[in-house]
N, C-alpha and C positions, 0 to 999 in steps of 0.2 A: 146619185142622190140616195135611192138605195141601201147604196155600199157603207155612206156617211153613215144613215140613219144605223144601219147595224155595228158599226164599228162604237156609236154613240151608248148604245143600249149594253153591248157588250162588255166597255167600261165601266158604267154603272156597277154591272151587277159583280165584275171583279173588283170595284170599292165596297161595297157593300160585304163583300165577302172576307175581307181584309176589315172589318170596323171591328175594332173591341166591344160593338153592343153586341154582335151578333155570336155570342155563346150561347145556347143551348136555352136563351129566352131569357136569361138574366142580363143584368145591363152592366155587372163588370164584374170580373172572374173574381172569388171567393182570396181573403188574402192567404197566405202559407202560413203555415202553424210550424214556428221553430220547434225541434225537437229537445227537449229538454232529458238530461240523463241524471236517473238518480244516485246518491250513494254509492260505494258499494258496501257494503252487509256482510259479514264474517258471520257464514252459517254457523250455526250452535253445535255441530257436531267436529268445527275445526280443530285441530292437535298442533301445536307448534311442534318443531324440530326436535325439541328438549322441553321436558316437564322438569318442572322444581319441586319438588315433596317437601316440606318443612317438618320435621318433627320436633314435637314440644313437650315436656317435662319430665319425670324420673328416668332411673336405670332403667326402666324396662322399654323406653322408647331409644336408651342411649345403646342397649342392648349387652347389660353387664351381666355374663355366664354364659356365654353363647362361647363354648370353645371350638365352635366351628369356624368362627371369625368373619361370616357373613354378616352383621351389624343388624345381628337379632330380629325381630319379626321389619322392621325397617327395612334394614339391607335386602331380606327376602321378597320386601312388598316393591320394592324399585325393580328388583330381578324381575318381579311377574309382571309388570308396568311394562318393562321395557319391549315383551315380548307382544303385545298386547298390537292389532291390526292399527296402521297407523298411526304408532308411539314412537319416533325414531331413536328416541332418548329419554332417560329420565334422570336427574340429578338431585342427589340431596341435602340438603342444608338441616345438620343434627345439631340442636340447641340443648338437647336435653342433659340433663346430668344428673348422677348417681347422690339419693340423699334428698331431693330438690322436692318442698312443700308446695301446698298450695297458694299459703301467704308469700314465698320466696318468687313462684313465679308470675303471681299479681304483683308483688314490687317490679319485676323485670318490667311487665307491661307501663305501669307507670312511668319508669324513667327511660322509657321508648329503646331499652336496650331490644327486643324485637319488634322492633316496627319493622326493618327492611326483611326479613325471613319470612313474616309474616305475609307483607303484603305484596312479597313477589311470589309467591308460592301459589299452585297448580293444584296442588295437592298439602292438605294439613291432617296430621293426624297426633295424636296424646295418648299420655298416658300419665293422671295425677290422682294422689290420693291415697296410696300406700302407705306414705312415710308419713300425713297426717296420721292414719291409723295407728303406726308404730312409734308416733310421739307419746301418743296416749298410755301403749303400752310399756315404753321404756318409764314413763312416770308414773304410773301404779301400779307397778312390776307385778309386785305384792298386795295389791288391795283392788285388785279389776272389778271393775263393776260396768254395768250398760248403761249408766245415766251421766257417765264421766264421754261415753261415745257420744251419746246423745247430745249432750252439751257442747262439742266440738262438731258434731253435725250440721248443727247450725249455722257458725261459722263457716264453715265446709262449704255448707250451698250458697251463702255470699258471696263468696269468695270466687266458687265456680262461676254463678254465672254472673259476676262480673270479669272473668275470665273470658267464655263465651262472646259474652256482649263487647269486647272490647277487638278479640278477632275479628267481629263480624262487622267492626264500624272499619277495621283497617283493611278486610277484604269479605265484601260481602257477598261473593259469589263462588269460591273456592269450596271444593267438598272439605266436609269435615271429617275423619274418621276417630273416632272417641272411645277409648274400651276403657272396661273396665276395671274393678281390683278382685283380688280373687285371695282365699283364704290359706295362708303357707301354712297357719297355725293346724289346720286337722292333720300334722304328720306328728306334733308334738303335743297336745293336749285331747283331753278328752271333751274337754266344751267347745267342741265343734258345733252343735247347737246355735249357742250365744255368739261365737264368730263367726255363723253365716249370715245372724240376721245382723251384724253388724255390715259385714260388709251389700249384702244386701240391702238396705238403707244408702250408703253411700251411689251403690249403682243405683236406685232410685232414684235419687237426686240428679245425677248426672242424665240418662235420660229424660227426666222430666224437664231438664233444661232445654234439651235440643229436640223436643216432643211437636216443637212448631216451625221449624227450620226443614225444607222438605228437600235440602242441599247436607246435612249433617246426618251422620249415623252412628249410634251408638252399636258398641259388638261387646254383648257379653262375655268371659271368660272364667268366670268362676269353677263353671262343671270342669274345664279341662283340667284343673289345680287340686281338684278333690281329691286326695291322697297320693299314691306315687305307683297308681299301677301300671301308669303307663310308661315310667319312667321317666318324667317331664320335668325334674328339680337341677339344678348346679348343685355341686357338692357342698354350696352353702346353705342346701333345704330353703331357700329363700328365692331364687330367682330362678329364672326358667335358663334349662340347657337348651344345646341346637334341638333336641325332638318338641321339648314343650315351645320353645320360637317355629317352628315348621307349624305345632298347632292351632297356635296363634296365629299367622299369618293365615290358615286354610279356612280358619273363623270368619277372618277380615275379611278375606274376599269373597267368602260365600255373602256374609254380610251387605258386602258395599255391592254385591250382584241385586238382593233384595233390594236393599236403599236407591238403585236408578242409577249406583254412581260410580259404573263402569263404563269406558269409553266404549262405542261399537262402530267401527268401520262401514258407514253406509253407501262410500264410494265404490 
């Protein structure tokens, strides 16, 4: 009887011990929390395999007088890109051409002749606003005055930054690299004066456009062009040789070091 009685009790308490109330005082285990996986997220310091550089408007971004035949400050700036901590590549798409206004390369925009250079590109960088300059000058060869620049400056900065504005709706995240013009005329006239603050004005404008864009940098170049002692002209005293492209490029990148808008290897 005994024997019964204890085999009865002993049951019990291995039911009991076996009941799904008897967790730790609660009366049924908590249910499981599916694990949920987010996203993944392309850290902001990522480099694809191959960068694309787009460069945009005159000779001096197409790189005419570089008789070095590295593709004037361009060519040079993809060379120093490519050497750059995790850049495996870099490729360039040259739009630019010799001659080429500020009104000729706002038509290009409009009829979406660069939309695709534009908005695959990694890298944008320009160079417009000379040959406005020398529109001026080939038509009042003979009758130069600063109110005839003035009057085209206006124009000028429409033009620019609906320039500007129109990159930045087809890619608004790409750096911009933007230089300046700079004055050929102090090797041939004495009113170096009047043609600095001409093209000074123009480089205002152009800054002032991209003065809120904290992805665009403007790079002055004027000081390197101030006369020829450094040796910096083609034999056309108009465009820059391979030394004034080398000074140009050491600009830019000093430049786009200031501006945030070099890549840095954090892996």
């Amino acid at each position: 009887m005994k024997r019964i009685l204890y085999i009865v009790l002993l049951a019990i308490v291995l039911l009991a011990g076996c009941s799904s109330s008897f967790i730790f005082g609660n009366d049924e285990a908590a249910p499981r929390v599916q694990t949920v996986f987010a996203g993944y997220q392309v850290p902001p310091n990522f480099v694809p395999q191959a960068l694309v550089i787009t460069a945009l408007g005159d000779s001096l971004s197409q790189g005419v007088g570089d008789e070095a035949n590295r593709g004037g400050y361009v060519g040079r700036l993809a060379a120093e890109i490519r050497d750059w901590p995790g850049v495996r590549g870099a490729a360039v798409e040259n739009t630019a051409k010799r001659g080429r206004r500020s009104d000729q390369l706002l038509s290009m925009f409009q009829k979406g002749e660069l939309t695709g250079p534009v908005t695959e590109a990694d890298y944008i960088v320009m160079t417009i606003g000379g040959n406005d300059i020398m529109r001026i000058v080939k038509r009042d060869l003979f009758n130069l005055n600063l109110e005839a620049f003035r009057e085209e400056l206006l124009l000028y900065e429409n033009r620019y930054e609906n320039i500007y504005a129109t990159i930045r709706e087809m890619n608004p995240q790409a750096p911009l690299i933007m230089v300046g013009v700079y004055n050929p005329f102090s090797l041939i006239t004495d009113e170096i004066e009047e043609f600095d603050e001409i093209m000074e004005a123009y480089n205002g404008v152009m800054q002032e456009a991209l003065a809120d864009d904290p992805q665009a940098c403007f790079v002055p170049v004027q000081d390197l062009f101030q006369g020829n002692d450094n040796l910096v002209y083609h034999t056309d005293f108009f465009h820059p040789n391979g030394n004034g492209y080398d000074l140009m490029t050491e600009r830019i990148l000093e430049r786009m070091e200031e501006c945030g808008l070099i890549f840095e290897d954090r892996g």
